[in-house]
C-alpha positions as CSV (number, residue, x, y, z in Angstrom):
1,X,0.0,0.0,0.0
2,X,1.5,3.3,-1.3
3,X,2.0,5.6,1.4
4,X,-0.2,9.2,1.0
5,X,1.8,12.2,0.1
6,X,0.0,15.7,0.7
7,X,1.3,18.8,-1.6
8,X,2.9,21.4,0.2
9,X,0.0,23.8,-0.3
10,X,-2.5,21.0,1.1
11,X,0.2,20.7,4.4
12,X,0.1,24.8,4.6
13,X,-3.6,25.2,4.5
14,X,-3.7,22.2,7.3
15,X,-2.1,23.9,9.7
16,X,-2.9,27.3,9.1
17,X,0.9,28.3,7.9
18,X,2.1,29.4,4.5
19,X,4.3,27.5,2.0
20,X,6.8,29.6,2.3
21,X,7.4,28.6,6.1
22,X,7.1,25.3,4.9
23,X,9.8,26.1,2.0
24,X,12.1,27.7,4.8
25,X,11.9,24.7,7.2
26,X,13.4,22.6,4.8
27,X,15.9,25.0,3.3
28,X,17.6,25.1,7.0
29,X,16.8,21.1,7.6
30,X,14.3,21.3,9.8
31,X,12.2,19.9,8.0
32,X,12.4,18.2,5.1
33,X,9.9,16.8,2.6
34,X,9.3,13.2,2.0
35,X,9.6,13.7,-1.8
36,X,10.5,16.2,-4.3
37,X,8.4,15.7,-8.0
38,X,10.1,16.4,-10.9
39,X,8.4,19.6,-11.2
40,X,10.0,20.6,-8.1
41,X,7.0,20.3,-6.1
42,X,7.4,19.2,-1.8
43,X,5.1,16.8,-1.0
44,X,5.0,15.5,3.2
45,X,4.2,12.3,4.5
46,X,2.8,11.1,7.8
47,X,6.2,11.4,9.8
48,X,6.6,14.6,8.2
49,X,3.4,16.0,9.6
50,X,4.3,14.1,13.1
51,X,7.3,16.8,13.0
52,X,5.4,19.7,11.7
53,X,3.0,19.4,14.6
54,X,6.1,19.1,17.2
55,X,7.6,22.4,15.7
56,X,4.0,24.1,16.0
57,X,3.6,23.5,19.0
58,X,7.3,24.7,20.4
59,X,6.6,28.1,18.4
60,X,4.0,28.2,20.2
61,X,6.0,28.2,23.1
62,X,8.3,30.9,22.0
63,X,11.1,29.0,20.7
64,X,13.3,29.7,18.1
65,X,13.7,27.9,14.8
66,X,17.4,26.6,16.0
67,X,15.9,26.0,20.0
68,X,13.4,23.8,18.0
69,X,16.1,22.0,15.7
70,X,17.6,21.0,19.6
71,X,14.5,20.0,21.1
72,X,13.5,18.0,18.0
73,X,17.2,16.1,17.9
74,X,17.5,15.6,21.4
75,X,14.2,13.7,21.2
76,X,14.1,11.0,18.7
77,X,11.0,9.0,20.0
78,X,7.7,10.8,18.5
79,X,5.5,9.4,20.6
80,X,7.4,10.6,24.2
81,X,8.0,14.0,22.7
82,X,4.4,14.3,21.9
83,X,3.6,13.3,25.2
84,X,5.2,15.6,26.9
85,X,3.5,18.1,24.9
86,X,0.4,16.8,25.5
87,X,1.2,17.0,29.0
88,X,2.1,20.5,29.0
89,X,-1.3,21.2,27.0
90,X,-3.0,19.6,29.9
91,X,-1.4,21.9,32.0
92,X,-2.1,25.0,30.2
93,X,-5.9,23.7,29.3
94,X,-6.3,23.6,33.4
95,X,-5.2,27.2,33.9
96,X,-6.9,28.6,31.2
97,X,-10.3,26.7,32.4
98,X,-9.8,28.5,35.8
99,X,-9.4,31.6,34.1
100,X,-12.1,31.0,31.7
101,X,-14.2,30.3,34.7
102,X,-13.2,33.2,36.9
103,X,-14.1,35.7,33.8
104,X,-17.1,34.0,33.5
105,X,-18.0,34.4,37.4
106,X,-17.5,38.0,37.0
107,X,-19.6,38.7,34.2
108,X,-22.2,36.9,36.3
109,X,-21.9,39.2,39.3
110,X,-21.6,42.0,37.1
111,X,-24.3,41.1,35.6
112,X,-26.8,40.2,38.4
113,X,-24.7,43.5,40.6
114,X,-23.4,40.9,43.3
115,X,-20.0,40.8,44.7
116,X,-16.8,38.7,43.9
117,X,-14.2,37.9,46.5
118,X,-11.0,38.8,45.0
119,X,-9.9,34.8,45.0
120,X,-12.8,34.1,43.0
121,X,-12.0,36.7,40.8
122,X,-8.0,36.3,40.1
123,X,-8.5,32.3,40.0
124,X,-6.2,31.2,37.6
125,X,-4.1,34.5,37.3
126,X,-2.2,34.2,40.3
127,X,1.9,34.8,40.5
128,X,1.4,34.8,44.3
129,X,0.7,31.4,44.6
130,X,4.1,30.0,45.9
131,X,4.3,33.4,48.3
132,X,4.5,31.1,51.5
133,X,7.3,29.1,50.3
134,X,9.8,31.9,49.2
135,X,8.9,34.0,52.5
136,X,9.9,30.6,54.5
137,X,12.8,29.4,52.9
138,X,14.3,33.4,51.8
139,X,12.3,36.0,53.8
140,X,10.0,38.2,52.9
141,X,12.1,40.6,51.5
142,X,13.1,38.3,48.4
143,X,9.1,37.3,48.1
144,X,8.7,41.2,48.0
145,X,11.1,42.5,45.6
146,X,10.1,40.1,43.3
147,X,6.5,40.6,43.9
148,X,7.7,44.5,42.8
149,X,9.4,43.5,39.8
150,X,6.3,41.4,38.5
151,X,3.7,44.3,39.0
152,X,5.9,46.7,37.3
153,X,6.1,44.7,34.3
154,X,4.2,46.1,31.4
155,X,1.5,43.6,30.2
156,X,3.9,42.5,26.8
157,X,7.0,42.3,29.4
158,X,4.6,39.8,31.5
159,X,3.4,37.9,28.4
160,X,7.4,37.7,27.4
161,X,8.1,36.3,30.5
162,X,5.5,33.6,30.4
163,X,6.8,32.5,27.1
164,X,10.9,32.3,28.2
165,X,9.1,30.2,30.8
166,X,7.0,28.0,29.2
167,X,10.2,27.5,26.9
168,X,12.3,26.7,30.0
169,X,10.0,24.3,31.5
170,X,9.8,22.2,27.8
171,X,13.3,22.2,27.1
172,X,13.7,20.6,30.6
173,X,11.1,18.0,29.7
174,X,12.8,17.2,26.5
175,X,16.4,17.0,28.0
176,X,15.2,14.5,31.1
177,X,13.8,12.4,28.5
178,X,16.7,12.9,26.0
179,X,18.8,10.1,28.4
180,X,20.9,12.9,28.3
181,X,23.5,12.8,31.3
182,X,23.1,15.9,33.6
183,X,25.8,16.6,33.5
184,X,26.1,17.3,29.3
185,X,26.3,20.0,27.9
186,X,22.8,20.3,27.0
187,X,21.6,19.8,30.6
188,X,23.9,22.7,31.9
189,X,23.6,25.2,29.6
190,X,19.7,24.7,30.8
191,X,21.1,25.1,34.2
192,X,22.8,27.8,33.2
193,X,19.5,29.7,31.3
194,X,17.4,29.0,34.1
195,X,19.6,30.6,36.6
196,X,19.6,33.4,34.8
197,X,15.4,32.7,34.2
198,X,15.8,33.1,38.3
199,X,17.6,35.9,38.1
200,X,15.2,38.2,36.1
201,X,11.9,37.0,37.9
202,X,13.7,37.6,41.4
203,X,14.2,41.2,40.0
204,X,17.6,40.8,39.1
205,X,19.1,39.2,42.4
206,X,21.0,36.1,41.3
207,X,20.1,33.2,43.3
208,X,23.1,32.1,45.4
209,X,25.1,28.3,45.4
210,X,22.5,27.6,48.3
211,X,19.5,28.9,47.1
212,X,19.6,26.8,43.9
213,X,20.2,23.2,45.9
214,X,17.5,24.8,47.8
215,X,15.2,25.1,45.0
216,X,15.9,21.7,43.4
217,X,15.3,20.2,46.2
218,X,11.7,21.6,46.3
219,X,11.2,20.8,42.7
220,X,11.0,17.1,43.9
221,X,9.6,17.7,47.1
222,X,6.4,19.9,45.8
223,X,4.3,17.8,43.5
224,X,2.8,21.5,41.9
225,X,6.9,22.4,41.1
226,X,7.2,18.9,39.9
227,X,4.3,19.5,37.1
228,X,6.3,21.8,35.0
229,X,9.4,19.8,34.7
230,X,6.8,16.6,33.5
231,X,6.5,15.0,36.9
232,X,8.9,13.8,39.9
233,X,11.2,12.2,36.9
234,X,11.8,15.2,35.3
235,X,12.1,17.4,38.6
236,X,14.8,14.9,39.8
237,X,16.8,15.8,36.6
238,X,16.4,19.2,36.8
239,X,17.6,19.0,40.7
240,X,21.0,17.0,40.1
241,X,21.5,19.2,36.9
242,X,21.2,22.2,39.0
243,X,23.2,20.4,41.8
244,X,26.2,20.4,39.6
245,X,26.0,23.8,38.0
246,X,25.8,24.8,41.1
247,X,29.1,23.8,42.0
248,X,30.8,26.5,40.2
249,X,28.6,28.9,41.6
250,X,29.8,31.4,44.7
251,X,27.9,30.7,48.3
């Protein structure tokens, strides 16, 4: 049975890009076509629309075409690397449910002139959510600074931020199931990016040698830190990796 091939302009108008992307992908090997016709024509297969999806989904995140090209090389099983998208989707579906749902409880009160608690309001839009944790473990002077940093962010600054996240946490998932050692030179130049990820949400204060075994530690520990590094597996990688970058780091 011959396999189906899909024209370029058919794969374009499936997922809501444009040929030229398409053209662009392969002319930096990202993504090549199955075939090339005589007349010069791409056409993609189903492997090649397995890889498509993978490299929509980390633009999505706000990675770069060459970011991607690591992600996608470091990961050669489809179906893992999809799952861990799909687990990050899950993620994102449940925080934009409570959001949904919050908006939607204040168009009710509005609505019927009743009054929201502020929780119910700012469900699913809370930054302050791990304020107990950084008050124990650095006092409340590092909680506050970086509380002051966050709400002088301009909206685009905050949305930036979100997306150098979300591209953190996937690039962690991807190396812990990369069988990557962590001590490559993948997993510490991730060390290395999210120190300085730290760095800018803690409103520029580096976190010291301490702080970070601190922190890795309560990746593990804290099944809600655990979720954005794919589970306790994933957490336990980014801990050791972070244990050994931290080594060269000051106390």
């Amino acid at each position: 049975m011959n396999e189906k091939l899909r024209s370029i302009q058919e794969v374009a108008q499936l997922a809501g890009t444009t040929s030229r992307a398409l053209r662009h992908y392969d002319d930096i090997g990202l993504l090549p076509p199955a075939q090339i016709g005589s007349n010069g024509y791409r056409y993609y297969n189903q492997a090649n629309l397995t890889r498509l999806q993978r490299i929509l989904l980390l633009r999505q995140l706000g990675l770069g075409l060459g970011q991607i090209a690591d992600v996608l090389d470091g990961t050669q099983d489809d179906t893992i690397a999809l799952e861990d998208h799909a687990e990050w989707l899950r993620s994102e579906q449940a925080r934009l449910s409570r959001q949904l749902a919050s908006v939607e409880r204040t168009i009710a009160a509005l609505k019927e002139g009743t009054e929201l608690m502020a929780e119910e309001m700012l469900d699913g839009f809370d930054h302050t959510q791990y304020q107990d944790e950084v008050e124990q473990r650095w006092g409340k002077k590092a909680y506050a600074e970086s509380d002051s940093w966050w709400r002088g962010l301009s909206q685009s600054d905050k949305d930036e931020f979100k997306r150098q996240t979300d591209a953190l946490m996937m690039d962690w998932v991807a190396a812990s199931r990369s069988g990557d050692a962590v001590d490559s030179e993948m997993a510490q130049a991730l060390a290395t990016r999210h120190v300085d990820w730290l760095s800018i949400g803690w409103g520029g204060t580096r976190p010291t040698r301490d702080q970070l075994l601190g922190l890795g530690e309560m990746y593990v520990a804290d099944e809600r830190f655990a979720a954005n590094f794919g589970g306790i597996q994933g957490a336990t990688y980014v801990r050791d990796a972070l244990a050994i970058h931290a080594q060269t780091m000051a106390t």
